[in-house]
C-alpha positions in Angstrom: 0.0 0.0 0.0 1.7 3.3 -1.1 2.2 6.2 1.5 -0.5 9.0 1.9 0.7 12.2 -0.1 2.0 15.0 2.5 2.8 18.5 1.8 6.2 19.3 2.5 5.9 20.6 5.8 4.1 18.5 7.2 6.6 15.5 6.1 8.3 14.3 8.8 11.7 15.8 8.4 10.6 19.1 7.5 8.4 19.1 9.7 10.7 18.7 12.9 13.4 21.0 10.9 10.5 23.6 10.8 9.2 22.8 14.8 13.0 23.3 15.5 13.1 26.7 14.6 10.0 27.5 16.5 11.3 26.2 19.1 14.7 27.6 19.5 13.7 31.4 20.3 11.8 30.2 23.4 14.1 27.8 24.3 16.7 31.3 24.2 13.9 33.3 25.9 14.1 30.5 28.9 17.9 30.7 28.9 17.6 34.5 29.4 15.2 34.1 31.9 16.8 31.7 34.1 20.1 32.8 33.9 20.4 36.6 35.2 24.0 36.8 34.4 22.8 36.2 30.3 19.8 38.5 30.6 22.2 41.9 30.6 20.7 45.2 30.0 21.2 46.9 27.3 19.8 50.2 25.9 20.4 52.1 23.0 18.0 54.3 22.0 18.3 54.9 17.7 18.7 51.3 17.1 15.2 50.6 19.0 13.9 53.2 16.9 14.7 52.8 13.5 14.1 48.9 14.3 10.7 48.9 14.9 10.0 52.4 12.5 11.3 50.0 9.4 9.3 47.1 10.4 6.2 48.9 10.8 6.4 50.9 7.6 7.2 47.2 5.8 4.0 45.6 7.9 2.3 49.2 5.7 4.3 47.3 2.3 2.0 44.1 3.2 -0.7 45.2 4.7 -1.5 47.6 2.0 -0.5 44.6 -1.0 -2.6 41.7 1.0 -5.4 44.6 1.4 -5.2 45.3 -2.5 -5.3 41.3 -3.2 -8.6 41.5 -1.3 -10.5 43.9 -3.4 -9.6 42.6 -6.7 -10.6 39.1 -5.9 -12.9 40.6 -3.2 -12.0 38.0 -0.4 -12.9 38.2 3.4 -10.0 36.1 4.3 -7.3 38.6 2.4 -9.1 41.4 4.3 -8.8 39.7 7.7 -4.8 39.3 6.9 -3.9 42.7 5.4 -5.2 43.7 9.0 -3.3 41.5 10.9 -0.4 44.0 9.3 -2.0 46.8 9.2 -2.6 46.8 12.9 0.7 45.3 14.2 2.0 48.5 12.1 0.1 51.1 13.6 1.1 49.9 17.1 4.7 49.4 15.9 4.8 52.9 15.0 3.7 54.4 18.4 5.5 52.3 19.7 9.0 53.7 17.7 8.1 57.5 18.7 7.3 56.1 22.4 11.3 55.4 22.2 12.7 57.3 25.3 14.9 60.4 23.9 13.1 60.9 20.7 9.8 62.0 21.6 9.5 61.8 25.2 12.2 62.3 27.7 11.8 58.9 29.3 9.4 57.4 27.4 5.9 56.4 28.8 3.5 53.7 30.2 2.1 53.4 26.2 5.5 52.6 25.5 5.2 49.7 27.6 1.8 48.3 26.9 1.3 49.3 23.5 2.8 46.4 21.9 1.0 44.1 23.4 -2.1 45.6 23.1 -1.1 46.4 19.6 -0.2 42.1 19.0 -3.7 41.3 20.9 -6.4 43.1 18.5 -4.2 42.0 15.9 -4.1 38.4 17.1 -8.2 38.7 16.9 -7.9 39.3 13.0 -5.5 36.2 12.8 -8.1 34.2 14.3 -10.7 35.1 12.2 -8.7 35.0 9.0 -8.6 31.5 10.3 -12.3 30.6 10.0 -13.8 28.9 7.3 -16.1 31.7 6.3 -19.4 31.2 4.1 -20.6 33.0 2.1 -22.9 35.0 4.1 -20.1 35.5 6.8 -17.7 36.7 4.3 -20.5 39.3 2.8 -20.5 40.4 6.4 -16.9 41.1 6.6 -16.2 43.4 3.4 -19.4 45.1 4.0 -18.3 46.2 7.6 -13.9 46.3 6.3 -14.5 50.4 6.0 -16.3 50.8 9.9 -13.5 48.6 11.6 -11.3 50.3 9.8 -12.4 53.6 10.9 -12.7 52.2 14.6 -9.1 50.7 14.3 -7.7 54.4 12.7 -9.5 56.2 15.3 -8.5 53.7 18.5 -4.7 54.4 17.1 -4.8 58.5 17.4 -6.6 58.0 19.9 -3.8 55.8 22.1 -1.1 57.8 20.5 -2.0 61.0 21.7 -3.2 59.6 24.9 0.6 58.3 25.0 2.8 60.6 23.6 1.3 64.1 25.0 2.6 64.7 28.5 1.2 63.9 31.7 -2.5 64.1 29.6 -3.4 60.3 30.5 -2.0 57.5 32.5 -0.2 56.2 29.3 1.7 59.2 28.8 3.1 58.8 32.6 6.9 57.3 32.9 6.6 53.6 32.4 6.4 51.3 35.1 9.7 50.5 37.2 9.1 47.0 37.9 6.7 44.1 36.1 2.9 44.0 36.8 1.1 41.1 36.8 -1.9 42.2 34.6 0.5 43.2 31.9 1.0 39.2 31.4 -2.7 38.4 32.1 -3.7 40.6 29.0 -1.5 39.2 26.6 -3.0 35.7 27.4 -6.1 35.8 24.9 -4.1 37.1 22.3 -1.4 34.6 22.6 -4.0 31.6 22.6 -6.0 33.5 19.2 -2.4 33.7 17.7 -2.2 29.5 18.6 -5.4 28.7 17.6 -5.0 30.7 14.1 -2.1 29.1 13.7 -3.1 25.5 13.9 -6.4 26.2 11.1 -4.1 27.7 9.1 -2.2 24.4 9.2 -4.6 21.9 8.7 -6.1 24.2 5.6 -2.1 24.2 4.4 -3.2 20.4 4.7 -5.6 20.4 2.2 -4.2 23.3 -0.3 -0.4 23.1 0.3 1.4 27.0 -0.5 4.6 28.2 0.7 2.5 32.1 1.4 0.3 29.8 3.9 3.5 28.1 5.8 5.1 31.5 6.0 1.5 33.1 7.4 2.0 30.3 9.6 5.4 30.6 10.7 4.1 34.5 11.2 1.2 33.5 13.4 3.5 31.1 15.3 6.5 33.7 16.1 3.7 36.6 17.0 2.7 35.0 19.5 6.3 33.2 20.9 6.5 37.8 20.5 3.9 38.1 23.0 5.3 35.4 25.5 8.8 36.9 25.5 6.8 40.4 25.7 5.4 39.2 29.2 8.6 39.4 31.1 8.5 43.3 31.1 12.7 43.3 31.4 12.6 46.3 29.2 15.6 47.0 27.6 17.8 43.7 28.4 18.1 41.4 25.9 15.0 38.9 26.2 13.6 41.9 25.3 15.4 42.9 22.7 14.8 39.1 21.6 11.0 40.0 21.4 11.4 42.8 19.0 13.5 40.4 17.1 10.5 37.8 16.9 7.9 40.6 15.7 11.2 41.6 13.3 11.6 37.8 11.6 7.7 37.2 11.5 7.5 39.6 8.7 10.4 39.3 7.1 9.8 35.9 6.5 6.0 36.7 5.0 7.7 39.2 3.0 10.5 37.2 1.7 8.3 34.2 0.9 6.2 37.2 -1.1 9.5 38.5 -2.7 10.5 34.3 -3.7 6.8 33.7 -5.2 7.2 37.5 -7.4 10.2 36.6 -8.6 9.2 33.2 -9.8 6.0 34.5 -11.2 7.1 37.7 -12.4 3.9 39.4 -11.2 2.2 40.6 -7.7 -1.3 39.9 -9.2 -1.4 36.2 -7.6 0.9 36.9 -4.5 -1.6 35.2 -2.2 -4.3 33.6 -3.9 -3.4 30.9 -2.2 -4.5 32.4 0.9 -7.9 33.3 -0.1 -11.0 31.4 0.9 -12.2 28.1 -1.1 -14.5 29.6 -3.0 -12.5 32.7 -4.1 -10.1 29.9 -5.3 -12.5 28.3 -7.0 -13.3 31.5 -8.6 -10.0 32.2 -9.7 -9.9 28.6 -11.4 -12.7 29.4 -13.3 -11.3 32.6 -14.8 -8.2 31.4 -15.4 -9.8 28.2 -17.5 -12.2 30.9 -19.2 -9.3 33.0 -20.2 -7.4 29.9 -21.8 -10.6 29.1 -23.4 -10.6 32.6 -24.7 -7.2 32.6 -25.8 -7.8 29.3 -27.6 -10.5 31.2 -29.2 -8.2 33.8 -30.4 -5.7 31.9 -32.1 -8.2 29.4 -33.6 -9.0 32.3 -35.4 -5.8 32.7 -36.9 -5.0 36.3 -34.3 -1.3 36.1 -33.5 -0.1 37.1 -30.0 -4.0 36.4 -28.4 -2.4 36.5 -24.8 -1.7 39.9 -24.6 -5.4 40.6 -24.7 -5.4 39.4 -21.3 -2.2 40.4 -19.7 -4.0 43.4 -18.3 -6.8 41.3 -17.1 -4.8 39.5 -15.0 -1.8 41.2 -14.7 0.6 39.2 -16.7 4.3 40.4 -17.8 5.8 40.1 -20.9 7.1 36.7 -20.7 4.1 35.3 -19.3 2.3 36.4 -21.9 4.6 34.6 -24.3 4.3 31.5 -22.5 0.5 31.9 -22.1 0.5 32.5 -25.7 2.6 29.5 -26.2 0.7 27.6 -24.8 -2.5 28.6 -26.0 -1.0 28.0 -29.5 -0.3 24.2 -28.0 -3.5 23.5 -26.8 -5.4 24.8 -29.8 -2.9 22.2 -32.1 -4.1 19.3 -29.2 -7.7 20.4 -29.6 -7.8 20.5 -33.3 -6.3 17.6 -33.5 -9.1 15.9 -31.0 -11.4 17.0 -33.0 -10.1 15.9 -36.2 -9.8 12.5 -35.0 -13.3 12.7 -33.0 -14.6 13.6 -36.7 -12.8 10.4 -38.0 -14.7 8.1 -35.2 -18.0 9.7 -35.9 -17.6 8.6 -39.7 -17.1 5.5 -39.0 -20.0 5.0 -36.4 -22.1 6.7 -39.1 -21.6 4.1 -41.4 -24.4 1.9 -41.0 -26.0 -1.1 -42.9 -29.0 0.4 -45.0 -27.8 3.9 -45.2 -28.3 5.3 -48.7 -25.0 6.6 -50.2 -26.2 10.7 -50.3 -27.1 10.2 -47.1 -24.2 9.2 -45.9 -21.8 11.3 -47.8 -24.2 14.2 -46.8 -24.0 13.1 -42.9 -20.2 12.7 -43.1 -19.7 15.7 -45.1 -21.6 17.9 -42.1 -19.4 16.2 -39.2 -16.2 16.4 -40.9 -16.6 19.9 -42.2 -17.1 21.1 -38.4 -13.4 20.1 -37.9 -11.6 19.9 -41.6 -13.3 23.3 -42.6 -14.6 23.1 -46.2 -14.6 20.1 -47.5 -15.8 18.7 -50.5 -16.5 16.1 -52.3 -17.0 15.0 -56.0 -17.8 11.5 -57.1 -16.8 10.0 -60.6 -19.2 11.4 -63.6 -19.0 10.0 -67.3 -15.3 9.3 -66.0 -13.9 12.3 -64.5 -13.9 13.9 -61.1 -15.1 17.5 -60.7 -15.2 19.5 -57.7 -16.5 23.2 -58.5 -14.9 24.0 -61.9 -12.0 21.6 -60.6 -10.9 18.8 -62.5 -8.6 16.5 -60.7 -7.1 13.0 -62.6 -5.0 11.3 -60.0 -2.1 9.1 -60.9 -2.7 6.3 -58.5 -3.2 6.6 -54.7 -0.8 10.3 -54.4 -2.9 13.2 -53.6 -3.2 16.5 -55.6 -2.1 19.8 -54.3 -3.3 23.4 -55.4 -2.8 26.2 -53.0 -3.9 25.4 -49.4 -6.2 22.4 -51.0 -5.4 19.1 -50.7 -7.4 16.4 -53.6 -7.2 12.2 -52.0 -8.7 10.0 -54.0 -11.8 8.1 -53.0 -11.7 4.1 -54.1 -14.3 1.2 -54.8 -12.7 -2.3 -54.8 -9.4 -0.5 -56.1 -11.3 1.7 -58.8 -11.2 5.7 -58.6 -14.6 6.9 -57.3 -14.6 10.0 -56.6 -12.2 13.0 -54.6 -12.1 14.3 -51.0 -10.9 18.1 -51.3 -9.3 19.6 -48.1 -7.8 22.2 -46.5 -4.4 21.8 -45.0 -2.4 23.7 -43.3 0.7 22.6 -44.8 1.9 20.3 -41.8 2.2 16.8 -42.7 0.3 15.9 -39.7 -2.5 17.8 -41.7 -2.3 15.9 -44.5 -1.6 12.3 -42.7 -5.3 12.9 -41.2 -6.9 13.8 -44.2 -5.6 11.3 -46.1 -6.8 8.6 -43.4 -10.2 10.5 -43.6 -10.3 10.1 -47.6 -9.3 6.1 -46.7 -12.4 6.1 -44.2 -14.9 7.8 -46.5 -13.8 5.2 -49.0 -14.3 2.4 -47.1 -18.1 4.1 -46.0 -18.8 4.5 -49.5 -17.7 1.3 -50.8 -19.8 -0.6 -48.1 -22.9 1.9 -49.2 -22.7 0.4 -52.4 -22.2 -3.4 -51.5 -24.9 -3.3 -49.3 -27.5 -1.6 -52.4 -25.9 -4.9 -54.6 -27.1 -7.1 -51.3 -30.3 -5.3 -51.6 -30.7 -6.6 -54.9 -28.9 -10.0 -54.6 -29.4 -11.0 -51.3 -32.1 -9.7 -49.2 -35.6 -10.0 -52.1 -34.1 -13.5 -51.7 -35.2 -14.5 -48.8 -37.0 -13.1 -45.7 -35.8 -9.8 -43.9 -35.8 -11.5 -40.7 -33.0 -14.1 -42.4 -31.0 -11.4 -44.6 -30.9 -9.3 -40.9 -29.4 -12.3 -38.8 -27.0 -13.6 -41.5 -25.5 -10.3 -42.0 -25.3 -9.7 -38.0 -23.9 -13.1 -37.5 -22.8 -15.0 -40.5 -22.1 -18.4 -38.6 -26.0 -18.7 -38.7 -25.6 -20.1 -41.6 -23.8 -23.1 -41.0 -25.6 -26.0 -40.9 -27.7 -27.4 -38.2 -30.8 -26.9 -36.7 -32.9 -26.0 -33.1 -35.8 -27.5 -31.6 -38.5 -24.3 -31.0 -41.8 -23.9 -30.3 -43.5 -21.9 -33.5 -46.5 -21.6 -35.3 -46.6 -22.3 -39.2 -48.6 -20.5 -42.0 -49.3 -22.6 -45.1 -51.1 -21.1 -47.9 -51.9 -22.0 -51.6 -54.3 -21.3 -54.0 -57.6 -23.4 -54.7 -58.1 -23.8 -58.5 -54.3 -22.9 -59.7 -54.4 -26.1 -61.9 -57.4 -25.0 -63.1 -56.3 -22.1 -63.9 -52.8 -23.2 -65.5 -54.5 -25.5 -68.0 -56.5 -22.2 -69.8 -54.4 -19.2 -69.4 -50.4 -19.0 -71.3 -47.7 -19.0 -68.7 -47.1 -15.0 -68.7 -51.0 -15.1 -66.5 -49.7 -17.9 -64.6 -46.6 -15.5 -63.6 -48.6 -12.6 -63.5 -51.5 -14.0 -61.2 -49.1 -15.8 -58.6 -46.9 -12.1 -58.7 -49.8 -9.8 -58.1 -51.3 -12.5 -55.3 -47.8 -12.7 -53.5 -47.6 -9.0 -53.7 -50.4 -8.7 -51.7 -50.0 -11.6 -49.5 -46.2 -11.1 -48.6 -46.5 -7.6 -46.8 -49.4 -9.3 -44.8 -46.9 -11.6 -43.0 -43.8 -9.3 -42.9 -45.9 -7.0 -41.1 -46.6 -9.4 -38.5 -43.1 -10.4 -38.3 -43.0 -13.3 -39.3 -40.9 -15.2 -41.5 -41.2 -16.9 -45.7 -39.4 -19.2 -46.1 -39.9 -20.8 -49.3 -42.2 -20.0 -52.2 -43.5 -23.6 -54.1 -45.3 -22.6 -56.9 -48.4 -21.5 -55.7 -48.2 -22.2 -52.2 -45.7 -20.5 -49.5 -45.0 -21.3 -45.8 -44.2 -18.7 -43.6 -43.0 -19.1 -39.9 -43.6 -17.0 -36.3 -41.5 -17.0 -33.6 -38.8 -18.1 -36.1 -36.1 -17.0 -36.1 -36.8 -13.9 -34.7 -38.4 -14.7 -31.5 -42.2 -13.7 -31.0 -44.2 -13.9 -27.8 -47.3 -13.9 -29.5 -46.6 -15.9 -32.4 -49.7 -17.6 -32.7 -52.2 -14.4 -32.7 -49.5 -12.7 -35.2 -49.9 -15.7 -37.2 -53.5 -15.9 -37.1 -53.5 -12.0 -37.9 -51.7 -12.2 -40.9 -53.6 -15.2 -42.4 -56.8 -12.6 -42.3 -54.8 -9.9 -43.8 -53.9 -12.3 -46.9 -57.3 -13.6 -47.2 -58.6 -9.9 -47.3 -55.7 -8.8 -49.3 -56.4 -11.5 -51.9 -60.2 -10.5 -52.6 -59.7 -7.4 -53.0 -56.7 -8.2 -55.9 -59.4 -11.5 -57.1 -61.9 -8.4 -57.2 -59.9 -6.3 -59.2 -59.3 -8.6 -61.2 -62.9 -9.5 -62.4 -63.6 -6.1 -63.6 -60.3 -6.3 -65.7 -61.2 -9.9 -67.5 -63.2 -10.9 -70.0 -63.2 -13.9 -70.3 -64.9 -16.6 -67.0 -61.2 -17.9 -66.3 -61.8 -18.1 -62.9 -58.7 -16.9 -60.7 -57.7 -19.6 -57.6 -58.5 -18.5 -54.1 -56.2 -18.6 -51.0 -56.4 -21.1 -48.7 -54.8 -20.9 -45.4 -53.9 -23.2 -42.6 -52.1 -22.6 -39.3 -50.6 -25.0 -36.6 -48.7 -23.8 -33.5 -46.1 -26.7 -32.2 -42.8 -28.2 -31.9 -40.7 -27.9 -35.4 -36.8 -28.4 -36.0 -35.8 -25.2 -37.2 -32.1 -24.0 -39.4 -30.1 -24.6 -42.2 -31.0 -27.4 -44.6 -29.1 -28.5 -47.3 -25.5 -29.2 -48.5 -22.2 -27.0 -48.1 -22.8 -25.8 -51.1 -26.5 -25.1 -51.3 -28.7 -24.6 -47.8 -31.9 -23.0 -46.8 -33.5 -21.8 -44.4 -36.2 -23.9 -43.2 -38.8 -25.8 -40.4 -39.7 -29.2 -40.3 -42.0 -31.5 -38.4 -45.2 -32.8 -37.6 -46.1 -29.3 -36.4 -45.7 -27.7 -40.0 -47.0 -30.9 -41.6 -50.2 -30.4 -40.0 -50.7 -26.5 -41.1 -50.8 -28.0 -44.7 -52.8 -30.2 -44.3 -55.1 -28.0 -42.3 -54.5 -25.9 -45.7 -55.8 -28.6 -47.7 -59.0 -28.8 -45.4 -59.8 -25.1 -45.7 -62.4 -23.8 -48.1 -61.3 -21.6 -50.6 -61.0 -18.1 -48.9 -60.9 -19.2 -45.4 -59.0 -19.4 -42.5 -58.3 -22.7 -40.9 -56.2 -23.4 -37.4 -55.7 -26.2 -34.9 -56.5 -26.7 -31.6 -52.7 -25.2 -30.3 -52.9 -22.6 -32.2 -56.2 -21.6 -30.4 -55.5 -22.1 -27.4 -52.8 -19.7 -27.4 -54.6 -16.5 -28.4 -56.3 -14.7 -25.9 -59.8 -14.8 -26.8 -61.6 -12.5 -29.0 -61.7 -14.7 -31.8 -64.8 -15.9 -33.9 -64.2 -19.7 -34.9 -66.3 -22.3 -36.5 -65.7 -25.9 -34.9 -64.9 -28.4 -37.8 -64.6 -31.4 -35.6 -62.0 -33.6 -35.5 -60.3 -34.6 -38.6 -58.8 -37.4 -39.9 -55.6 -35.6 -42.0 -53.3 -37.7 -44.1 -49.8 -39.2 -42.2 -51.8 -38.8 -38.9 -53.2 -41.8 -37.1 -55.1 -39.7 -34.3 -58.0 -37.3 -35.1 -56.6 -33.8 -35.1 -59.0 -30.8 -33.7 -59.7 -28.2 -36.0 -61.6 -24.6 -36.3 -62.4 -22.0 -39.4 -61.2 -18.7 -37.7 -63.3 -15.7 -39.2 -62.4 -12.7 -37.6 -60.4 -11.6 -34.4 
């Protein structure tokens, strides 16, 4: 089983080497602490200053870039951290001009407490950039961002001037000689917000690993080891120097990281995206796919340089541009290509048994064209190929070239049929697929035309049901047969030798022609199945081969439709005629039963048939029935659902059967 992925720091190794440098500042800070002797004073006034002065005004740098980064992708969560900055900034500043000796002649109580009242509101904005806002709660947020930022502006003049004016307030008193113990108490809830920010942070680094997240971290983390060291209130020796030091690295590293990420991206406009909440990410996915799509757009259209349209839309230098361009260029080729090939399986699928050869060049034409462009085709007239006023005689299989068009040839069983014109763009990968398309649409028009000369030789033949399952699955005609339940139709005509004897063969061809015509499309509408024509008289099967559940009432059905079908042709008729020639009458018997069904014959000459006592007994039922009637056995009746009109006949004694078989004129059902 492989290993769960990790983000690099929370492997292992990182991991501790990243723990390690947490830990090391506190375990200096303890050091300090318990040894008085390490812990010296040490006080110099300009350094303090211009320390904290250059870290607050680069806290303004981030605060102000994180704070832009919010209103252009309009994130809460941005917001949240640009005040985390923002705030430590302002309090670092009063801080600075608290310094004894530059303001104030010894400084002030502000100067004491001001950090770490500056670190705790700022810790509550680290918390809540923390929080997995909605939607709603994130509305909330930027509408209120200009009110608490108002508050926080007017809190700061507020505490400076109460601070820095001269024995106006409390704060502007000397600072305190010796520690107080509600100093520490009040950095306690900021120190646990800084903790608990911290650790969300992490586990959301868990799920959407970014170096900008594991240096907010890292921030969040070495605030609040600021706000521990801060608690000792040994101002001026050197664990307190170390705490300045701690609020010095925790921005510098968010900065750095910042400074990496711009010059690896060439570009602010992304600097912390990967801060933002899930859904502003989600966003910024979207956008960024819509803008490929875009610049796909563009340079499918032929427009050079399309990424520059959106380098100001998303803030993109020169060389990103190029690459973005670059790569647009590469995916258009890839999707082009798709296409193309997509095109090529469609043709394929499209070419189906039965379709008529206009229809399919006409169906192919519309796929391909959507991605070839204009293509063409011309098919082989009197001998030559013309496309437009184009005349095009190939010299065996190698295409013809004018301009940007490309002419293939188009084969039948190795004989020119016809030309495939398309546009190229020059590339030999261009023409490789459009000379596999010309190969495909030759192989779709050759089977359109062997399957018209099946038509013709083939499927008026035989029965549809037949022609359908020996061209799905030619091993059906081996041979061989199946025991199935089926019901047979027998029919001949009552008088044909009659008939024969007076009228010249063409009647005799005529008469059985226009019956059959009548009869046939009685049967094939009921699905069922001819399978052999014997001069005068034709067997048809149900529920073979195709399978039939009703195959009896279909049966039954159909012998109606022929007897109907067959008066009405015999009626016809009499008004034609002169002479009293008589024409036969239909007779029709069915018999529902057990029959062996499949392929009779030798290897080199089969059929298609049924045999057995069941179809033995529909002739002779046939040979029972009066002329124009209907007649079926008892299995055959038993199997339709009522509804039927029938006329007992008794039970008869037929020829080759030794028991009496049950028998009924059906007259309507």
């Amino acid at each position: 089983m492989s290993a769960p992925y990790l983000p690099p720091a929370t492997q292992p190794v990182r991991g501790v080497v990243w723990a390690i440098h947490l830990i090391l500042p506190m375990l200096g800070l303890w050091l300090l602490l318990a040894n008085d002797q390490l812990n010296i004073p040490w006080q110099h006034n300009p350094s303090h200053f211009w320390m904290i002065v250059t870290v607050a005004g680069l806290n303004v740098v981030l605060g102000t870039l994180i704070s832009e980064a919010s209103r252009r992708r309009h994130d809460a969560r941005l917001w949240l951290v640009s005040m985390v900055f923002l705030t430590s900034a302002g309090f670092f500043f009063l801080h600075g001009l608290a310094t004894p000796k530059i303001l104030l002649p010894t400084g002030s109580l502000g100067f004491d407490i001001g950090q770490q009242v500056g670190l705790t509101i700022a810790a509550v904005f680290a918390f809540a950039s923390a929080l997995p806002l909605g939607e709603k709660a994130a509305r909330a947020v930027l509408d209120s961002q200009h009110l608490v930022r108002g508050i926080l502006f007017g809190f700061l003049v507020l505490w400076g001037v109460a601070s820095l004016v001269p024995d106006l307030t409390p704060l502007s008193r000397p600072p305190l000689a010796t520690p107080v113990d509600w100093l520490a108490w009040l950095s306690i809830p900021g120190l646990a917000l800084y903790g608990a920010g911290s650790v969300m942070m992490f586990l959301l680094h868990r799920r959407r690993p970014s170096a900008m997240l594991i240096s907010l971290i890292t921030a969040y983390a070495l605030l609040a080891e600021a706000m521990i060291a801060g608690m000792s209130q040994l101002n001026w020796h050197l664990s307190w120097w170390e705490w300045h030091l701690l609020l010095t690295l925790a921005f510098v590293f968010v900065a750095y990281s910042a400074y990496l990420q711009f010059r690896r991206e060439g570009s602010s406009a992304g600097l912390f995206d990967s801060v933002a909440l899930s859904a502003t990410v989600r966003r910024i996915r979207q956008d960024y796919e819509r803008a490929l799509e875009e610049l796909v757009e563009h340079v499918r259209r032929g427009e050079p340089l399309a990424a520059t349209r959106l380098s100001g839309k998303f803030r993109l230098n020169e060389g990103q541009s190029a690459v973005l361009d670059s790569a647009g260029r590469a995916l258009a080729n890839e999707r082009e290509l798709s296409q193309r090939l997509a095109a090529l399986v469609d043709v394929s699928a499209q070419t189906r048994v039965g379709l008529a050869e206009n229809e399919l060049l006409a169906t192919a034409l519309e796929r391909v064209r959507q991605a070839y462009g204009d293509v063409k085709i011309g098919l082989v007239s009197e001998g030559r190929t013309h496309i437009g006023s184009r005349e095009y005689a190939f010299d065996g299989d190698a295409p013809i070239r004018r301009g940007n068009l490309v002419a293939f040839p188009l084969t039948v069983k190795g004989h020119l049929a016809g030309a495939l014109e398309v546009p190229v763009g020059g590339t030999t990968q261009d023409e490789a697929l459009a000379a596999t398309l010309a190969g495909q649409l030759s192989i779709s028009l050759e089977n359109a035309r062997l399957y018209q000369e099946l038509e013709t030789l083939f499927r008026q033949y035989m029965s549809p049901d037949v022609a359908s399952a020996l061209l799905a699955d030619p091993a059906q005609a081996a041979l061989g047969g199946e025991l199935k339940v089926l019901t047979a139709l027998f029919a001949d005509l009552k008088g044909f030798t009659t008939f024969s004897e007076k009228v010249a063969p063409g009647e005799i061809v005529e008469m059985l022609n226009r019956y059959h015509t009548a009869a046939v499309p009685c049967i094939l509408q009921e699905k069922g199945t001819i399978v052999q024509f014997v001069g005068d008289a034709l067997l048809a099967l149900f529920n073979a081969p195709a399978s039939q559940d009703d195959h009896a009432a279909a049966a039954c059905r159909a012998a109606l439709a022929m007897q109907r079908a067959a008066a009405e042709v015999a009626e016809e008729v009499s008004w034609q005629r002169t002479d009293s020639v008589a024409w036969p009458t239909f007779r029709v018997g069915v018999n529902t039963g057990l029959a062996l069904v499949g392929n009779i014959g030798s290897p080199e000459l089969r059929g298609f048939n049924a045999m057995g006592d069941c179809v033995n007994v529909a002739a002779r039922l046939q040979a029972m029935a009066e002329p124009g009637t209907v007649v079926i056995g008892s299995d055959t009746l038993k199997q339709l659902d009522g509804g039927v009109t029938v006329t007992p006949l008794g039970k008869l004694s037929l020829k080759g059967k030794q028991e009496r078989v049950d028998a009924y004129v059906l007259t309507a059902m």
